[in-house]
C-alpha positions in Angstrom: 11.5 -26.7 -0.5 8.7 -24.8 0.8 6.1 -23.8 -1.3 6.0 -20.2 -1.5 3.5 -17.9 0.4 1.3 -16.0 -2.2 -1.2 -12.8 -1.4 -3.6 -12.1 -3.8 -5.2 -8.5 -4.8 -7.6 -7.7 -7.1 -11.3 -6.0 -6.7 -12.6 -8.8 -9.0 -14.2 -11.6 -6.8 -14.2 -14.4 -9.3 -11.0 -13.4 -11.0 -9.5 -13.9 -7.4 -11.4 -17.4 -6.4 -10.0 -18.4 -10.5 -6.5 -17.3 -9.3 -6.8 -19.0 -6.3 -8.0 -22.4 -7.4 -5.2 -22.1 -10.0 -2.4 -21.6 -7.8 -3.8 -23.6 -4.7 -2.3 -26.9 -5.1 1.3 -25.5 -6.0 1.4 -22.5 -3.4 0.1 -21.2 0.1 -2.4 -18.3 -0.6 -1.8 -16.3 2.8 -4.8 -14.0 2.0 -6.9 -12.1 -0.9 -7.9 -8.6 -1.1 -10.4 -6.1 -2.6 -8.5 -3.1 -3.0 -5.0 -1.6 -2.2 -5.9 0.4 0.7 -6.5 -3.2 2.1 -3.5 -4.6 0.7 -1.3 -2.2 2.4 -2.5 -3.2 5.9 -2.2 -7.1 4.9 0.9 -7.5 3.6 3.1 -6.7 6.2 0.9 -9.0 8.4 0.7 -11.6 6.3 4.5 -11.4 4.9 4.1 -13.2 1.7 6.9 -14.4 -0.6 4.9 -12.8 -3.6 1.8 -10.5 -4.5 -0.1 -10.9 -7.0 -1.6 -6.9 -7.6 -3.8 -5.9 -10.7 -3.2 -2.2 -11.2 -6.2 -0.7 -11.8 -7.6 -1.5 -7.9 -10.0 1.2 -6.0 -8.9 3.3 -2.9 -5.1 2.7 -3.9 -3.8 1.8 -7.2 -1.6 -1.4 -7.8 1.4 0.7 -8.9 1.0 3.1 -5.7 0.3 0.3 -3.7 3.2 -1.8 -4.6 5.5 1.1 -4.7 4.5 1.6 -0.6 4.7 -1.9 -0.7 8.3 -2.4 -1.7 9.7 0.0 0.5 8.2 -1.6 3.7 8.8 -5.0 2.0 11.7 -4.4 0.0 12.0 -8.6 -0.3 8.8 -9.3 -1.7 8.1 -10.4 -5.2 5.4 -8.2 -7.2 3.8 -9.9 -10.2 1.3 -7.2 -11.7 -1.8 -7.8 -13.6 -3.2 -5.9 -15.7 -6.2 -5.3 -19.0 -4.2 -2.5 -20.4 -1.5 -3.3 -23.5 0.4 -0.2 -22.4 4.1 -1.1 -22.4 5.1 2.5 -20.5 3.1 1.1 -17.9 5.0 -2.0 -17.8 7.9 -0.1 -17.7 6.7 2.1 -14.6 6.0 -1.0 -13.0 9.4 -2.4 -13.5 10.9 1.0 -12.2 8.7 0.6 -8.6 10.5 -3.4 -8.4 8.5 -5.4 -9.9 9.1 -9.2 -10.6 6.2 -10.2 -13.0 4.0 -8.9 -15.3 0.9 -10.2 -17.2 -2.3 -9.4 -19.2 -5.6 -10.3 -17.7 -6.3 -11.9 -20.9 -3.1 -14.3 -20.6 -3.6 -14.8 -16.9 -5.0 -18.3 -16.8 -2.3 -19.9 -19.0 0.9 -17.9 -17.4 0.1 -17.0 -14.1 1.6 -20.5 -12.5 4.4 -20.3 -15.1 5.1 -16.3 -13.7 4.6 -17.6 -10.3 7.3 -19.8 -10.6 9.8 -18.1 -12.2 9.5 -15.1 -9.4 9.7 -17.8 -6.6 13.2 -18.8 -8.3 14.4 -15.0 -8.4 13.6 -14.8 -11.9 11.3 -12.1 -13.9 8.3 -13.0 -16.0 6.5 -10.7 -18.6 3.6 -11.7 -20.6 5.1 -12.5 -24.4 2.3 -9.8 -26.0 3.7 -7.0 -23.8 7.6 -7.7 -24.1 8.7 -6.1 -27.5 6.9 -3.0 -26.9 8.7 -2.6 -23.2 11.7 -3.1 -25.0 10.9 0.0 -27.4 9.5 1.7 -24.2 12.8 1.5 -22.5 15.0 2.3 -25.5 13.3 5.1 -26.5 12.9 6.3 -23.1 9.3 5.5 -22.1 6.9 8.9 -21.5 6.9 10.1 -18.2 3.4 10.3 -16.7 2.4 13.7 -15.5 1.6 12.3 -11.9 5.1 11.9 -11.4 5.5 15.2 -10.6 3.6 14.6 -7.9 4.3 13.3 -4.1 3.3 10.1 -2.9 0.0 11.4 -1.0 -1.0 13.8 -3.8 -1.2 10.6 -6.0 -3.1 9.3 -3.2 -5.2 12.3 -3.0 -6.2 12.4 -6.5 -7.4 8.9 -6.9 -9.2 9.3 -4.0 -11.1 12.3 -5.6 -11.5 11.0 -8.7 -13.5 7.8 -7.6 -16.2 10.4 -6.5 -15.1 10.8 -2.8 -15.2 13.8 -1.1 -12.9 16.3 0.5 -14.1 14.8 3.9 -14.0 11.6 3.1 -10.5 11.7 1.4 -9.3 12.9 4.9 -11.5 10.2 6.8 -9.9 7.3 4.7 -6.3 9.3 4.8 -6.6 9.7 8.5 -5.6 13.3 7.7 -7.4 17.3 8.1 -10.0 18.2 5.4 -7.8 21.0 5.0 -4.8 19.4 4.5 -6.7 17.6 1.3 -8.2 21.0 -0.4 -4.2 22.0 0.1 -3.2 19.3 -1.9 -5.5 19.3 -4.1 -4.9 22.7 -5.0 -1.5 22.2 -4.9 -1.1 19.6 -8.0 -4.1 21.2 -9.8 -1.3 24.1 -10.0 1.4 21.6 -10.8 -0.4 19.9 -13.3 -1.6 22.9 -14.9 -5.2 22.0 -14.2 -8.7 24.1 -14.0 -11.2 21.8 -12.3 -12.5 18.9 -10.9 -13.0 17.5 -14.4 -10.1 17.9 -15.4 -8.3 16.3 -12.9 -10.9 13.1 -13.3 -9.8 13.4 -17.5 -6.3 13.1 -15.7 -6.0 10.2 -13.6 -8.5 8.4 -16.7 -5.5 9.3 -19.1 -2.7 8.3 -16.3 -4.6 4.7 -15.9 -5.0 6.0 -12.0 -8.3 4.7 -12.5 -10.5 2.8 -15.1 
């Protein structure tokens, strides 16, 4: 059997090279990225088998990313990483398709084990995280606020809330400057929001970025 093709993201440069030397001698790491902006243009190119995405990434988070990602792709296996003990977000990344999910803490002794169980068309979650997804699901996990918003306001408001501006939201988006501030204002209405603060207080909360 072939050994199955594995694309690595995460804005951590040792974390990756660890993952990498851990996997190398049992799978074919097609490629590593920095950040899920990246990770959209390489997967398709690359066409691995399974990702390996940490959700908290810059540009693009993991759960955005791998939600683009699966409807491109909707064959390829999503193992998420993350720091955060937050079972809703589990759940949320089990509602986009995921396969796997772990705790950075936990990643050295059960990414191979998660990598494997994927390849066989299995799912793998971290032990620490699986009663409390359980609980999530039955009790009907909280929806985050930034579902009420599209796809490229999501986009829009990480972008913004890394420090970038209107400008260069619409440079990295490939869209008009105006067609941000519309968007913008747009989910600041949605959300019920004032400012620029509290839209930053926002994605913090929502774990759109650290």
């Amino acid at each position: 059997m072939s050994r199955p093709r594995v694309l690595i993201a995460d804005d951590h440069k040792l974390l990756v090279e660890a993952f990498v030397n851990l996997l190398e001698n049992e799978v074919e790491v097609v490629g590593k990225v920095l950040d899920g902006r990246a990770l959209l243009k390489e997967a398709p190119r690359l066409n691995p088998d399974i990702i390996v995405l940490d959700i908290s990434m810059p540009k693009l988070n993991g759960l955005e990313a791998g939600e683009q990602i699966k409807q491109m792709m909707p064959d390829v296996k999503l193992i998420f990483l993350t720091m955060h003990e937050d079972p809703d977000l589990a759940v949320e990344a089990f509602r986009i398709g995921a396969s796997g999910y772990l705790l950075k803490s936990s990643a050295a002794s059960e990414l191979f084990q998660a990598v494997q169980e994927v390849s066989q068309g299995r799912s793998y979650v971290t032990p620490q995280i699986a009663q409390g997804m359980l609980e999530s699901f039955a009790q009907g996990s909280e929806i985050r606020s930034v579902s009420k918003l599209t796809a490229r306001q999501r986009e829009i408001l990480q972008l913004l809330a890394e420090g970038n501006t209107m400008k260069e939201v619409a440079a990295t988006l490939n869209i008009a400057p105006r067609t941000v501030a519309f968007h913008k204002y747009r989910m600041m209405e949605t959300l019920g929001l004032k400012n620029n603060t509290e839209l930053l207080r926002l994605a913090i909360k929502e774990r759109i970025i650290t």
